[in-house]
N, C-alpha and C positions, 0 to 999 in steps of 0.2 A: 651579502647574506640576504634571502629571502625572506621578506616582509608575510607573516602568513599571518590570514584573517581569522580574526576574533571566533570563535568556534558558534557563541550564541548568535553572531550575526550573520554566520552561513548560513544557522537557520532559521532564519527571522525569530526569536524567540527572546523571551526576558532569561536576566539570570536566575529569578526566581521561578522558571516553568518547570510546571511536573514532569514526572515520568510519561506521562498521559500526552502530555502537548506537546511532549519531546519527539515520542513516535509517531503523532501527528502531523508535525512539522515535518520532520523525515520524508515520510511516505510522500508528502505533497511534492516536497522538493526534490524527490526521488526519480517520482513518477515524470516529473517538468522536466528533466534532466539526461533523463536513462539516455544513453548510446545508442539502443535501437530505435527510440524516438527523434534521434537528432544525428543523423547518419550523416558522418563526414565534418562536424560541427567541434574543432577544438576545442573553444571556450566552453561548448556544454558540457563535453568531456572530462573539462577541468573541474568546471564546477560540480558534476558527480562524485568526482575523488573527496574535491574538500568537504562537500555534505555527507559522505562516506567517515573520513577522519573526524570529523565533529561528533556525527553520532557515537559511534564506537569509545569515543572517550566519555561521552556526557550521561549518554545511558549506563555506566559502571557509576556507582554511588562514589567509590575510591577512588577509581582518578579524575572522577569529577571535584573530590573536594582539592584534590592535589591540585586542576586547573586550574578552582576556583583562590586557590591559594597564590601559585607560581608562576601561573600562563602556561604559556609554551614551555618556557624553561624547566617545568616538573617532566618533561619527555625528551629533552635534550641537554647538550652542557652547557654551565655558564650559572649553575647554582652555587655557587663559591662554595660552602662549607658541607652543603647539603648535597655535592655530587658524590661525596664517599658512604654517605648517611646508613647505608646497608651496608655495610662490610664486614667483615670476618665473622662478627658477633651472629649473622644467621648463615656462616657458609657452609656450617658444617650436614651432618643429615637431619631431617627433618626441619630444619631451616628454613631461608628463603626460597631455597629449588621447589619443597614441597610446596611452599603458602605461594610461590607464584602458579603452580602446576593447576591449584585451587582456583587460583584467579583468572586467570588467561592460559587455560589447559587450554581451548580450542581457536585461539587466536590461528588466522591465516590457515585453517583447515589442517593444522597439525596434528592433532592430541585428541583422541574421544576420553569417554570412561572409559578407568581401567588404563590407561598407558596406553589403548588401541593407536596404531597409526594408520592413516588412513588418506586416500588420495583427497584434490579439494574438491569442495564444495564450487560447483556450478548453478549460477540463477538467471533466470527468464523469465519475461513479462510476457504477459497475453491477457488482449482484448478480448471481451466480451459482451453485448449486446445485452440489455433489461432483458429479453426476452430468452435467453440463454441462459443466464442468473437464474429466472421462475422456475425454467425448466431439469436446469444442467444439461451437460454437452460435454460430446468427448470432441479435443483438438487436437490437430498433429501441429508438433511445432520443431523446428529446428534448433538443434543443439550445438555447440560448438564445443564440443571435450575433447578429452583424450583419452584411447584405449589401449588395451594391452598391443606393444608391439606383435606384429604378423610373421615380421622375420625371426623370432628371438622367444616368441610367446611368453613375454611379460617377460624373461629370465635378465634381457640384457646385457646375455654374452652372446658372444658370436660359438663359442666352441661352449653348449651347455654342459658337457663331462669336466670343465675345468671349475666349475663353479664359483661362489664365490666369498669373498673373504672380509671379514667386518671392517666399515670405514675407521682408517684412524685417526681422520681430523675429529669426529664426534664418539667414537668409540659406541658405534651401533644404537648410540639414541636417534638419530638421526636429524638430531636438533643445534644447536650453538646460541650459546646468551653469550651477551654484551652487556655492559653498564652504559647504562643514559641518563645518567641526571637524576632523578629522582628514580628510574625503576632500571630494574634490570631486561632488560628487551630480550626476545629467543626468536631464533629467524632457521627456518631449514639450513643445515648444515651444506655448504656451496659444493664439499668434495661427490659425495651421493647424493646432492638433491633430496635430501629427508630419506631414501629410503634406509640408510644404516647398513650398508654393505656398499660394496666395490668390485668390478670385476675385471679381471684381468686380461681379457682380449674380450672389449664391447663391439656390442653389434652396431655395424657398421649401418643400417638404418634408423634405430634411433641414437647411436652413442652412447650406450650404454642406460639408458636411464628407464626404457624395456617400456615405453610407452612413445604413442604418437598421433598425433593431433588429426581428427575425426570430426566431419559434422554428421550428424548422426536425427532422424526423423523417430520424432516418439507420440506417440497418441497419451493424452492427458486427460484424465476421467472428471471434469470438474463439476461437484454435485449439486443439488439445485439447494438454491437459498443461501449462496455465498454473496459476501459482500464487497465491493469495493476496496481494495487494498488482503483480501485474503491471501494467504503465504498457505502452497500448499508443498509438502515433502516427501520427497520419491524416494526413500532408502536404497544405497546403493548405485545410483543411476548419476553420482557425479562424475571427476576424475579417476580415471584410473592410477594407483599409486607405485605399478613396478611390481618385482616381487615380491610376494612377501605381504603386501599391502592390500589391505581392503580399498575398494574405491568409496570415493565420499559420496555426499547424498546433492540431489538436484533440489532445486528449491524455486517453486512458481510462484510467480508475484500476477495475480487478479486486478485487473483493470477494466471495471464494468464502465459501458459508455451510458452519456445520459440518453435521456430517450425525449420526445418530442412532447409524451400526451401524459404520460405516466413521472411522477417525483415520487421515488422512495426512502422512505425510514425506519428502518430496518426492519419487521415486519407488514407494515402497513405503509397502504399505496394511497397518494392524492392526485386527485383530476378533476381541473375545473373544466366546468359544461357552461357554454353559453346558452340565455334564455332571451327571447321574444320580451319586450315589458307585457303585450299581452300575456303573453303566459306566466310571466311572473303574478300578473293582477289577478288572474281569474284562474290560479292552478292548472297544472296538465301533468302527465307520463311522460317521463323520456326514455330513448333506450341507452345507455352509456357501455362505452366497449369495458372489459376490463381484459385485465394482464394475462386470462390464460387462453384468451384468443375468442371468448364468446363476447355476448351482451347482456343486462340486463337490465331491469325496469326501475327508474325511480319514482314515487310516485311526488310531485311538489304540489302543496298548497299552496292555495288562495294566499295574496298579499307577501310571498316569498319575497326578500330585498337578497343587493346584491351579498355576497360575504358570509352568507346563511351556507353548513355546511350539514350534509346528510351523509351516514353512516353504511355500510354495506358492510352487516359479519361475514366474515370467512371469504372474503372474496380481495382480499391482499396476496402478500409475497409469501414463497413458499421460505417455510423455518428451517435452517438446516439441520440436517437427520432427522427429522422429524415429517410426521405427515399432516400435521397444524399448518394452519395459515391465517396471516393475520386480516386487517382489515382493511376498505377500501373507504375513501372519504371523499364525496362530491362536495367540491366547491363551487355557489351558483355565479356568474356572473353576468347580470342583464345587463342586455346591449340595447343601445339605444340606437335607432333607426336615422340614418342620413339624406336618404333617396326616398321621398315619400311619394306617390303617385295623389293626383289630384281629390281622390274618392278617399285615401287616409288620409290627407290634410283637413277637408272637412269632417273627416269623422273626431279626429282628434280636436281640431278647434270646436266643436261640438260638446268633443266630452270637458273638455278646458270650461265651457262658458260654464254648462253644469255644474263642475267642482267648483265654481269662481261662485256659484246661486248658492251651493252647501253652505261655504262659508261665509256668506252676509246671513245666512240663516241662522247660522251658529252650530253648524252638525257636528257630531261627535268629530269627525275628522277635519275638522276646521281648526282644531286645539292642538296644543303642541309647540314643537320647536317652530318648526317650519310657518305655522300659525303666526308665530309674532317675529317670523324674518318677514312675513308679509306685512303684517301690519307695522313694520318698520318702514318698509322702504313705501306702502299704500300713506306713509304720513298718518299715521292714526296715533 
C-alpha cells in the first residue's frame, strides 16, 4: 500500500491554519512546483499532484473535519463501521445524491449550476514583469486543450444520420458514484466519457468521444494593478466536451516577477535611494525613478539618517479597475565612503578634529547616546 503524506505537511502548514494561510500556502507551493516551471522533472510533478489533493480536501470545511477526524481513511476503505455510514437511509431522492451534487457538484470539471455539463476546465501560468502589472499587457500563451472534433464536428459519429443513443452504464448523467469510505466519490462515467450518450459507429478520428487534442495560441488581456498569484477566467475557452456539451472555462494563474529597484504592497511601492553622508549632513534633491517610467524630485534635509523614509502621494501601483494609485515611499540609505582621495581624507580629519573641539566644549551635539559611548570608551 502507498504510504501518502500527511496533507498539512504537503503544505507546510499547521493543523490549526486558516483558510487564509491555506491558500497561501497553496499558491506558494503551486507556483514552486507547476510542470511548466519544472519541465521534464518527475518528482516536481509529483509533488504538484499531492499539493493539488491536500488543498482540495482542506479548503472544504467538511472533508477537512472528516480528515481531521479519519486521515486518509475518511476517503478511502478500511473505516470498519463507518464505511457503510451513508447508506440506504439518504439513497433515496433528495438524499445523499442531492447533498453531494451541493458539495462537490463541480469536482473534476463535471457539474456547473443547474445540472449543466460541461467540458474541463484548463489552467495556465504566466509570467509577468512589475512593469507589466503597473501597466497591464496583453499576452499570447499556449494552450494545451481539446476541441470539437474536425472529422465528426463534435458529433462523434462517423455516420451523423445514425445519431445517438443515451449511455446505459450512467443512463445519460454522464456521471458514476462509488462508495469510499467515508463519501461517496462520482467520477465521469468510463462508457461516454461524461458526455451521456453513445454512438454507434464512432468516428474513427477521435473514437467517438467527438473531441481532440489541440494546442491552441490565445492573447490574454491582463489588466493593470493585478497582483501576484491573480486567477483570471476566460468563460468558455476550456475543454471541449463532445456533443451536447458546453466547453469549460480556462483559468490563468498571474505570476508577477520581482523587480530589482521597485518592492511592492499592494498599492504602494518602496525604493531605497543611496545618499552621500555629505548629503545626508547638509541636505540636497534627488531625482528617483518611479514605476511608471518618469522621475521625480525629492527634496532631503539637513541631518537625514539612514532608515528615514519619505512619502510620494499618488506615485505607487496602479488599483485594479480603478484609476487610483497608491503611494511611493523613499527609503534613505547613507553610504559611507571607502576610496577617499588624499584632499577628502584631510577634509574629513578636519572636520573630525572640529567635532572632537564641539565636544570638549560641551555643544549641543556633544549630548546624547553617542556622547556617553565616547565618554566611555575616552575613560571619562
Amino acid at each position: 500500500m502507498a504510504i501518502k503524506i500527511d496533507y498539512y505537511e504537503s503544505l507546510e502548514v499547521s493543523r490549526t491554519a486558516s483558510p487564509d494561510e491555506l491558500k497561501k500556502a497553496f499558491r506558494k507551493q503551486a507556483m514552486r512546483y507547476h510542470p511548466d516551471r519544472n519541465p521534464g522533472d518527475d518528482a516536481a510533478e509529483q509533488k504538484f499532484k499531492e499539493i493539488n489533493e491536500a488543498y482540495d480536501v482542506l479548503k472544504d470545511s467538511q472533508k477537512r473535519a472528516a480528515y481531521d477526524q479519519y486521515g486518509h481513511d475518511a476517503f478511502e476503505g478500511g473505516m470498519g463501521g463507518m464505511g457503510g455510514g451513508f447508506g440506504g437511509g439518504f439513497a433515496g431522492a433528495g438524499g445523499l445524491g442531492d447533498i453531494f451534487d451541493q458539495m462537490f457538484g463541480d469536482m473534476m470539471g463535471g457539474r456547473r449550476g443547474g445540472g449543466r455539463r460541461t467540458g474541463a476546465d484548463v489552467q495556465v501560468q504566466v509570467e509577468i514583469t512589475l512593469m507589466e502589472a503597473f501597466t497591464g499587457v496583453k499576452k499570447d500563451v499556449e494552450v494545451h486543450t481539446r476541441v470539437a472534433c474536425e472529422s465528426c464536428h463534435g458529433s462523434g459519429s462517423a455516420d451523423p444520420k445514425a445519431g445517438s443513443t443515451t449511455c446505459p452504464t450512467c443512463h445519460g448523467a454522464g456521471k458514476v458514484r462509488a462508495q469510499q469510505g467515508f463519501f461517496l466519490v462520482e467520477r465521469p462515467c468510463p462508457t461516454c466519457h461524461g458526455s451521456g450518450r453513445t454512438v454507434a459507429n464512432p468516428c474513427k478520428a477521435c473514437h467517438g468521444t467527438g473531441t481532440q487534442a489541440k494546442t491552441e495560441t490565445l492573447s490574454i488581456d491582463i489588466p493593470a494593478g493585478v497582483e501576484d498569484g491573480t486567477r483570471i477566467r476566460m468563460a468558455g475557452k476550456g475543454e471541449a466536451g463532445g456533443e451536447g456539451v458546453q466547453p469549460g472555462d480556462l483559468y490563468v494563474h498571474i505570476s508577477v516577477l520581482s523587480h530589482d529597484i521597485f518592492q511592492r504592497d499592494g498599492a504602494n511601492i518602496y525604493c531605497r535611494v543611496p545618499l552621500r553622508m555629505t548629503q545626508a549632513a547638509l541636505g540636497t534633491e534627488v531625482e528617483v525613478p518611479v514605476v511608471d517610467g518618469g522621475r521625480s524630485k525629492v527634496r532631503i534635509p539637513a541631518g537625514t539618517q539612514t532608515g528615514e523614509t519619505f512619502r510620494l502621494r499618488g506615485k505607487g501601483f496602479s488599483v485594479l479597475r480603478s484609476s487610483a494609485r497608491g503611494d511611493m515611499y523613499i527609503q534613505v540609505s547613507v553610504e559611507t565612503p571607502s576610496h577617499l582621495t588624499k584632499r577628502q581624507r584631510e577634509l574629513l580629519e578636519e572636520f573630525e578634529k572640529e567635532a572632537g573641539d564641539d565636544h570638549a566644549k560641551g555643544s549641543p551635539e556633544s549630548s546624547g547616546f553617542f556622547a556617553k559611548v565616547r565618554d566611555f570608551f575616552d575613560g571619562r
